[in-house]
C-alpha positions as MATLAB code, in Angstrom:
seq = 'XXXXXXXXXXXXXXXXXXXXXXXXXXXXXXXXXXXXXXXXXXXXXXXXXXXXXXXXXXXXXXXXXXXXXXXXXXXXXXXXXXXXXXXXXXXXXXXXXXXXXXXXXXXXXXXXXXXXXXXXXXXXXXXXXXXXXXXXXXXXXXXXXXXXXXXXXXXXXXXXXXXXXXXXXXXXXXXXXXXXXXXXXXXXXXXXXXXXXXXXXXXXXXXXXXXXXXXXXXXXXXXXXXXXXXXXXXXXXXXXXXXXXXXXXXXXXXXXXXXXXXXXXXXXXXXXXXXXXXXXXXXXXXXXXXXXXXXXXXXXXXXXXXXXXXXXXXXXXXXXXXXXXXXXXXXXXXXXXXXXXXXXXXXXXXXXXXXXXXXXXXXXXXXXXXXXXXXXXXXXXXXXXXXXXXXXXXXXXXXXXXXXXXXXXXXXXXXXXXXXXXXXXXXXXXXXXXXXXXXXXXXXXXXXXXXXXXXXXXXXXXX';
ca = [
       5.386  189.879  103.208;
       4.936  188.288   99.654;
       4.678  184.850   99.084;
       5.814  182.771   96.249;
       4.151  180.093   94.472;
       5.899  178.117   91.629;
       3.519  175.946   89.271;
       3.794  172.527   87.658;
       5.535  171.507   84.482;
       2.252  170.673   83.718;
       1.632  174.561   82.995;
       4.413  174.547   80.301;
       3.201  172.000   78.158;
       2.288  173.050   74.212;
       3.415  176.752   75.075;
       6.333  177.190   73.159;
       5.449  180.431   70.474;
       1.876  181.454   71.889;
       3.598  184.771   72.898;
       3.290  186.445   68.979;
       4.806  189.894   68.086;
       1.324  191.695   68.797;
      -0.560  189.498   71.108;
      -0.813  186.573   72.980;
      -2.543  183.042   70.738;
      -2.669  179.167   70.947;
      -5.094  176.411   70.561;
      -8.150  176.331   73.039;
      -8.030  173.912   75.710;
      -4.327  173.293   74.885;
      -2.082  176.293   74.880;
      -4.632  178.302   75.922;
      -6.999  176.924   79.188;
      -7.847  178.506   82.628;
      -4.213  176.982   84.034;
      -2.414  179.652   81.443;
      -5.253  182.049   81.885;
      -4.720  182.477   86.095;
      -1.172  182.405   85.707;
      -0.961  185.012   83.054;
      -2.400  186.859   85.629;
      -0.034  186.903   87.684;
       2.711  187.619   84.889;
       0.774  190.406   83.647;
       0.597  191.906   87.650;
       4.001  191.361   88.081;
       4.788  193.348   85.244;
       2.305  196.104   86.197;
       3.326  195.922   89.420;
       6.888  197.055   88.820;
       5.125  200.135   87.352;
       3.387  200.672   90.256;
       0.056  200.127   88.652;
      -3.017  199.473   90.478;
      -6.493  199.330   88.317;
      -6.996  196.573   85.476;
      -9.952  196.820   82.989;
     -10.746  193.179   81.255;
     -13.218  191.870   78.601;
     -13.753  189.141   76.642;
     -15.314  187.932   72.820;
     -17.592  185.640   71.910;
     -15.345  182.379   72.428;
     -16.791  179.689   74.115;
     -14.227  179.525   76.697;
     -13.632  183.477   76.868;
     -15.476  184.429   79.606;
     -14.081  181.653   81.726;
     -10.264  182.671   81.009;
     -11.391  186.451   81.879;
     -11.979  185.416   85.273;
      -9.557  183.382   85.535;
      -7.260  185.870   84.127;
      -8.673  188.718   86.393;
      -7.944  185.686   89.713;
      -4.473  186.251   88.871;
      -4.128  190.007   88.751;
      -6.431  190.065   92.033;
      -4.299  187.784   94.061;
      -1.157  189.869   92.858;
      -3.204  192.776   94.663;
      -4.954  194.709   91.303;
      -8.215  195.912   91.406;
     -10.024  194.408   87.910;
     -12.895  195.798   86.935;
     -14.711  193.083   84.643;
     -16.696  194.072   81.595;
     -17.614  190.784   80.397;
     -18.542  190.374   76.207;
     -17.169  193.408   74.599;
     -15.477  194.185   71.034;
     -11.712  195.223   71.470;
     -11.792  198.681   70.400;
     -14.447  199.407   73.165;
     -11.876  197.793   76.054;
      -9.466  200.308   74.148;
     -11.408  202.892   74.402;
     -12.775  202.512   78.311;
      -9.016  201.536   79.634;
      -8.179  205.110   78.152;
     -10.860  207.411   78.641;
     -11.434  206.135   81.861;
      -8.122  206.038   83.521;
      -7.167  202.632   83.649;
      -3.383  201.270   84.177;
      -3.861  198.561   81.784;
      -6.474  196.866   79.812;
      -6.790  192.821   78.865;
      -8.797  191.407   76.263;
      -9.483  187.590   75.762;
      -9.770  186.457   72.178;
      -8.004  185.390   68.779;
      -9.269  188.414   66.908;
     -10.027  186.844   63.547;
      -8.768  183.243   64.262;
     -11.210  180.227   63.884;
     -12.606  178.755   66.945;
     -10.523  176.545   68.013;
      -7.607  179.390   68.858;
      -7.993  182.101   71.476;
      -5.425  184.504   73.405;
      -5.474  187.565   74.786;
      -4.154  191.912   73.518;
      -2.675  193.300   76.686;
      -2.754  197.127   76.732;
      -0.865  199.762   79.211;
      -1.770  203.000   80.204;
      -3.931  205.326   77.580;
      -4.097  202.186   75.831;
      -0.949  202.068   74.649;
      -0.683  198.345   72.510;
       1.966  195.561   74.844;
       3.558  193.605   71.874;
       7.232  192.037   71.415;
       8.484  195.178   70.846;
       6.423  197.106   74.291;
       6.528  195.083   76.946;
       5.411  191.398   75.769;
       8.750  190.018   75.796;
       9.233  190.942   79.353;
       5.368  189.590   80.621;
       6.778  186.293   78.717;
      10.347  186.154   80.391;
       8.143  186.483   83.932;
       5.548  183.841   82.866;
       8.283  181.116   81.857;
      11.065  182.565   84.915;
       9.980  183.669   87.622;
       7.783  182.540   90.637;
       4.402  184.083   90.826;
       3.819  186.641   93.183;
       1.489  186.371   96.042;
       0.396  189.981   97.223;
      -0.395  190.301  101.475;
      -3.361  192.224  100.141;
      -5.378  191.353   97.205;
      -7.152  193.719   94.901;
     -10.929  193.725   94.267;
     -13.078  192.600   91.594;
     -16.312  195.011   90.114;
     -18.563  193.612   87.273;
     -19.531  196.603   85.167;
     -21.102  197.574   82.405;
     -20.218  200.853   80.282;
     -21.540  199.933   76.447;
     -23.772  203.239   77.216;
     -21.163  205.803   77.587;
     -18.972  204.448   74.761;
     -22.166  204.667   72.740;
     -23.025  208.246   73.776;
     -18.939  208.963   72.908;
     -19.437  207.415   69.482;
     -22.526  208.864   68.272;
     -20.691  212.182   68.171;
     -19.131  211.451   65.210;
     -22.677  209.922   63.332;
     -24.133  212.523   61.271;
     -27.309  212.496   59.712;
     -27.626  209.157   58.378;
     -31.563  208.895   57.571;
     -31.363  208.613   53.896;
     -29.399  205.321   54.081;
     -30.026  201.614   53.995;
     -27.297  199.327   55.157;
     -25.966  195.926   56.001;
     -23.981  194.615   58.602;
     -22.727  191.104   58.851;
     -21.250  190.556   62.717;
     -19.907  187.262   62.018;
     -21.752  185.874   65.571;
     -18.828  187.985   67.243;
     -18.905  190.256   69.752;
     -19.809  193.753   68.155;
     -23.820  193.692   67.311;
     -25.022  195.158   70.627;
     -22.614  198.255   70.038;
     -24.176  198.100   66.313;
     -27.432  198.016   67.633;
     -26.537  200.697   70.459;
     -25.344  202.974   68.253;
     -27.704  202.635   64.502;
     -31.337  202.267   66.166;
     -33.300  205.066   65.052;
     -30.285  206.437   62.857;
     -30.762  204.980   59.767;
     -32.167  201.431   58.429;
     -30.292  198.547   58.698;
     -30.683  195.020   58.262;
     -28.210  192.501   60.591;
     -27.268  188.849   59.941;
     -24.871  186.446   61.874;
     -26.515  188.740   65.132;
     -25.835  186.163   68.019;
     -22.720  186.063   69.404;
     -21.670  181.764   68.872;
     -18.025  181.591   69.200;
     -18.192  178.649   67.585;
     -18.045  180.352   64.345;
     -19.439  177.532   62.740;
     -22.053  179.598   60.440;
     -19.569  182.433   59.391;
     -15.946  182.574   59.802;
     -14.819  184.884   62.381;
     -12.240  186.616   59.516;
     -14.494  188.893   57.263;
     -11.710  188.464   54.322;
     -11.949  184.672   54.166;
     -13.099  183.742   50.886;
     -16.957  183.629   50.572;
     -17.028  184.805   54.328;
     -18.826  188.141   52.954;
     -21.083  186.125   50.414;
     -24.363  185.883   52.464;
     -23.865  190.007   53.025;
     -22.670  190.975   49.361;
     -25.870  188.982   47.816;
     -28.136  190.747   50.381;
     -26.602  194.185   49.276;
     -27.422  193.428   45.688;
     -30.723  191.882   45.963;
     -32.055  194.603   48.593;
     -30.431  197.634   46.880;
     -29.119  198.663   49.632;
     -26.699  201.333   49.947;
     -23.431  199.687   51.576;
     -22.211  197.021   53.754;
     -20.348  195.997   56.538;
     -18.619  192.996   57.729;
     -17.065  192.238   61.128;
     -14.533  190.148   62.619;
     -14.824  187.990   65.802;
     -13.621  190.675   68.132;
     -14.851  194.039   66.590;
     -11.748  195.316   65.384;
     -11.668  194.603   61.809;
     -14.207  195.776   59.407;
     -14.257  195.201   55.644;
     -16.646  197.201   53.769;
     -19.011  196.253   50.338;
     -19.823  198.527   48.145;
     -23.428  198.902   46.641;
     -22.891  196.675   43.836;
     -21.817  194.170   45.907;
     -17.816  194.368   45.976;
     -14.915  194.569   48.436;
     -13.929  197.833   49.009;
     -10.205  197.090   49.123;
      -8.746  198.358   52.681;
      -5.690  200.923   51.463;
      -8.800  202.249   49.476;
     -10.999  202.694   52.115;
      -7.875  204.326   54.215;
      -7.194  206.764   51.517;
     -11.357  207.650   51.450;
     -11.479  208.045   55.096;
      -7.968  210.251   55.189;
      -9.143  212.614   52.449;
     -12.317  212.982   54.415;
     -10.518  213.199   58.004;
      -8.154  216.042   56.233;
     -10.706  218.112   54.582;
     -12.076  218.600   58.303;
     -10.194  222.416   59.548;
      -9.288  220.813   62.797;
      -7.251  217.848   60.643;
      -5.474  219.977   58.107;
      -1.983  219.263   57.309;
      -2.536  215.848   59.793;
       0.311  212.624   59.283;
      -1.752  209.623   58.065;
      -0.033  206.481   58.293;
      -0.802  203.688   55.408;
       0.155  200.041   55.239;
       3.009  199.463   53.145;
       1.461  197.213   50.667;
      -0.733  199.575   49.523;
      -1.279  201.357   45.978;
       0.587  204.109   45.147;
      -2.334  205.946   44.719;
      -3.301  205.924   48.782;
      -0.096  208.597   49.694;
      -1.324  210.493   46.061;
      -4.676  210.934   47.625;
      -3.338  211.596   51.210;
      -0.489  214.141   49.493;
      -2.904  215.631   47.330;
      -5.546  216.707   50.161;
      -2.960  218.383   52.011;
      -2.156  215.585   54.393;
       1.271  213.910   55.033;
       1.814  210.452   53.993;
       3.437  208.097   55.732;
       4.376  204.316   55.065;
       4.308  201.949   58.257;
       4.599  198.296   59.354;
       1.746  196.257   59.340;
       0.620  195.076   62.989;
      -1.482  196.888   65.843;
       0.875  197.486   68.259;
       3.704  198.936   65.943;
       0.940  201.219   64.172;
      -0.826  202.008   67.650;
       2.636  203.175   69.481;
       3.910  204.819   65.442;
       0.741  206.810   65.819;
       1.207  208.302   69.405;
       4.834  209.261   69.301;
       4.827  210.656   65.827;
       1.341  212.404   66.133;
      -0.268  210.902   63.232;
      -3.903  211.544   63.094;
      -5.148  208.488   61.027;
      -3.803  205.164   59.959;
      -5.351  202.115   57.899;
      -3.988  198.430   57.134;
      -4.456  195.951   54.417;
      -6.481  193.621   57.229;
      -9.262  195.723   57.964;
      -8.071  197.577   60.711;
      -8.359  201.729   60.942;
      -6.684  204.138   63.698;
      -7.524  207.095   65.138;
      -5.824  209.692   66.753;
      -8.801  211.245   68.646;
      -9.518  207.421   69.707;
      -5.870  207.430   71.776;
      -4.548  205.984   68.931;
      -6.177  202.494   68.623;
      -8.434  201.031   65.359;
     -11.962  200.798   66.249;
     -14.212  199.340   63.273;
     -17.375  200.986   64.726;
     -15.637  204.072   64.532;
     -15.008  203.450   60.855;
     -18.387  202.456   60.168;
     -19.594  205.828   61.411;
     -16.787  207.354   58.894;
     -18.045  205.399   56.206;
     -22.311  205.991   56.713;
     -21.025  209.771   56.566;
     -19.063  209.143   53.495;
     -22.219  207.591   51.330;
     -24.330  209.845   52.990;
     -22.756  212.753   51.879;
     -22.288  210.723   48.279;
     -25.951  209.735   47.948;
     -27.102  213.478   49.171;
     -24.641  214.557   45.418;
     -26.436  211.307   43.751;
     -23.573  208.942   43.837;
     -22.609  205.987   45.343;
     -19.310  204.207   47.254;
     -18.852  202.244   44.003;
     -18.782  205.038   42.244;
     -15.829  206.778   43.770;
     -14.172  203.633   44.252;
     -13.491  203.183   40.335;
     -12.608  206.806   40.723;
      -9.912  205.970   43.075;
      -8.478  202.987   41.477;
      -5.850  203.945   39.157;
      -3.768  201.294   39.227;
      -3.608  197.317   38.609;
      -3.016  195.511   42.547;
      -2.671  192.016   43.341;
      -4.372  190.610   46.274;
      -1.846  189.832   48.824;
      -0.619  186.091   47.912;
       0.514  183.574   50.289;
       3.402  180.940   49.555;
       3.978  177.681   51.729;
       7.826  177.699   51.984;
      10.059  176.185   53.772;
      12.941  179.033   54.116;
      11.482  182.386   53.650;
      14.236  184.739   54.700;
      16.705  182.381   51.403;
      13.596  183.490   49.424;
      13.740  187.095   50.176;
      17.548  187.473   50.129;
      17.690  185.571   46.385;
      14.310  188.246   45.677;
      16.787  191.447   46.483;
      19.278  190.024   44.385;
      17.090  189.092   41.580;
      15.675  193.230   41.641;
      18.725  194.432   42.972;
      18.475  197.623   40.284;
      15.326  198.799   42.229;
      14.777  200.885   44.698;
      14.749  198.653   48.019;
      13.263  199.026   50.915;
      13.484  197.123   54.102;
      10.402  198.721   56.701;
       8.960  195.043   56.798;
      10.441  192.211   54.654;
      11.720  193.318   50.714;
       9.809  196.004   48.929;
      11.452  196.968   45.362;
       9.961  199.560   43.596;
      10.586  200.605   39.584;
       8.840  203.382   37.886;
       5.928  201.599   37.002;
       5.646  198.565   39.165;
       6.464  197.538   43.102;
       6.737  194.013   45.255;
       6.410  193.132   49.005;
       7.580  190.266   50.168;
       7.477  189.650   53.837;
       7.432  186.453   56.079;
       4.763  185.770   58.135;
       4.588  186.604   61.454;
       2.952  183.204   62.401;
       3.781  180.735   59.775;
       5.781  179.904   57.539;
       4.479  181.364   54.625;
       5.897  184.128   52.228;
       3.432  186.753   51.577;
       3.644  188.780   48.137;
       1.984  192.176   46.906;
       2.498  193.721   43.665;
       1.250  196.142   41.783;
       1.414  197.729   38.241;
       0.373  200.601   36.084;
      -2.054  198.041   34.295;
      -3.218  194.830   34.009;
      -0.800  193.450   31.507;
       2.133  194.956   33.493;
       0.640  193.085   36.291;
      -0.059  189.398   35.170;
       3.842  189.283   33.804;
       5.768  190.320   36.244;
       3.552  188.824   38.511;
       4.544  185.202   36.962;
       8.203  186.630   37.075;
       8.084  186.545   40.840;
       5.777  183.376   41.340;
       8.555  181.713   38.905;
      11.041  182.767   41.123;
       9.667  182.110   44.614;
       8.298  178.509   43.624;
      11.467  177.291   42.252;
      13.986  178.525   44.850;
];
């Protein structure tokens, strides 16, 4: 017989909106606290449940308060009758990985990815890893947190602490070539990712590490690598040490932003079109669907088209990209934020992963004598705004007086307004978590660039 329990109003307090379009995220100790974290739980059992599902796989960042809402989190699917097996601090993409390869029903990670510290959440994954967002299953894990009465299995699961950073490692290094002629840097942002780093580059090539411990207080480093002057401390060592690249993580592993040898950002749709043409030059990946964000240049499908690949514009968000990827076959996809998929990976981003891609990249490069920068410039064809936020107070008015404004463009509606004219294109999309209008543009040169984009910031300021 199963019992029911039915909590407090105390458990609904602060919660409206914590349940996002990819994940799960509120304020620490607020929206988020072991109280939320149990009875999750027993949401996310009673969901998995109903799909006859039996074996959970969770993991948690560096938060302060992570490891505490794992258990408690992992209490709840036990007492719904799951068997958890706990992993304890782990990156995101490695949970991905593990709940895949190794059979799992579902997979739970505690963190706010690249919040600051006073968020956290949790990214709920189903079978082979497949991404739970609004659009997956989140909406329904919601509806039975807020609806129904917990659950109360006769028989409750079982709980096994283990650790498997060793055979991830062993999986990864597959993909390292020989790396010996290289010098890097790595910035972890005191997140959860430097063991793997460490696991995986000892006695592969030199690198140095800073922002090593894992603080989820963030205090020293914020835990988003593209916050400005978050990458400072690493671009200044990369200069001043000569070293060859860089690399800079976010709180939970699975963003990484790159810096090139003279010390700059390697802008993401580059680094996705550098990666693809690599990925497709490989006979196994020939002819292979790679997915790109759709704010980036017009030069990433030219690359992707031109090395015999198909290209293919996409949303932006993990769990559209992640479930895109496995029912359309793609073999490779990169977004804007940092965050690079792979087919042979079921289909999740894993920033380690990319790292590897990358120190076989400017290996290769250095082994020719030249450099990431170098083929960068080389890349970079056309003028690109950095992606541009507006505090608004009606976004979707915004947009709608935006199409009517470029109504004698081509228009395109995959996520928010893109226009595009023969030499120039816009995106302008709401956020997905506040209410902010975000804008991308890009021209055939600079001058193109700085006027039209003063047309649009004219426009969106004085609507």
């Amino acid at each position: 017989m199963t019992t029911f329990l039915v909590l407090g109003e105390d458990f609904y307090n602060f919660m409206s909106g914590i349940f996002g379009t990819y994940d799960i995220r509120g304020l620490d100790g607020l929206e988020i606290n072991t109280g939320f974290a149990k009875k999750l739980g027993f949401a996310f059992g009673d969901y998995l449940l109903k799909q006859n599902a039996r074996r959970v796989i969770v993991g948690h960042d560096s938060r302060v308060n992570s490891q505490a809402y794992g258990l408690n989190l992992a209490d709840g699917l036990i007492e719904s009758g799951l068997d958890v097996t706990f992993i304890g601090l782990t990156s995101t993409p490695m949970l991905n990985y593990l709940s895949a390869n190794l059979d799992f029903c579902a997979g739970a990670m505690v963190t706010a990815s690249h919040l600051s510290a006073k968020y956290n959440g949790f990214k709920l994954c189903g079978k082979n890893a497949n991404a739970i967002g609004c659009d997956s299953g989140l909406k329904e894990i919601e509806r039975i947190y807020y609806q129904e009465p917990i659950r109360i299995g006769n028989k409750p699961g079982k709980l096994d602490h283990v650790s498997y950073i060793k055979n991830y490692l062993e999986f990864m290094q597959n993909y390292l070539a020989n790396a010996s002629n290289l010098a890097i840097g790595v910035d972890s942002g005191h997140g959860s990712i430097y063991p793997e780093i460490v696991g995986l580059l000892d006695g592969k090539c030199r690198f140095i590490g800073i922002n090593n411990e894992p603080n989820g207080d963030f205090s020293l480093r914020p835990s988003n690598p593209l916050d400005k002057g978050a990458l400072d401390e690493l671009s200044k060592m990369i200069v001043d040490l000569r070293l060859d690249f860089g690399a800079g993580f976010d709180g939970d592993g699975d963003r990484i932003i790159i810096i090139d040898e003279l010390g700059r950002m390697v802008d993401p749709d580059i680094l996705t079109a550098i990666i693809a043409v690599r990925l497709l030059n490989t006979p196994s990946h020939e002819g292979g669907k790679v997915f790109y964000d759709l704010r980036s240049s017009k030069v990433v499908p030219e690359l992707i088209n031109n090395a015999g690949g198909l290209a293919q514009k996409c949303k932006v968000g993990h769990s559209f990209i992640k479930n895109t990827m496995q029912s359309e076959s793609g073999l490779f996809a990169g977004e804007m934020s940092g965050h690079y998929y792979y087919q042979d990976l079921y289909n999740t981003d894993n920033a380690l992963r990319t790292l590897v891609e990358v120190i076989n990249i400017v290996s290769d490069l250095k082994n020719g004598n030249s450099t990431l920068g170098k083929l960068v410039d080389e890349y970079k064809k056309y003028s690109t705004s950095q992606e541009i936020n507006f505090a608004v107070n009606d976004v979707h008015n915004i947009i709608a007086r935006l199409e009517s404004q470029y109504n004698d463009g081509l228009i395109e509606k995959l996520d928010g307004l893109t226009i595009n004219y023969p030499n120039w294109w816009f995106n302008a999309r709401p956020s997905q978590t506040e209410p902010m209008l975000r804008l991308r543009l890009e021209a055939y040169d600079s001058h193109s660039l700085s006027l039209k984009l003063s047309e649009l910031e004219n426009i969106i300021t004085n609507s």
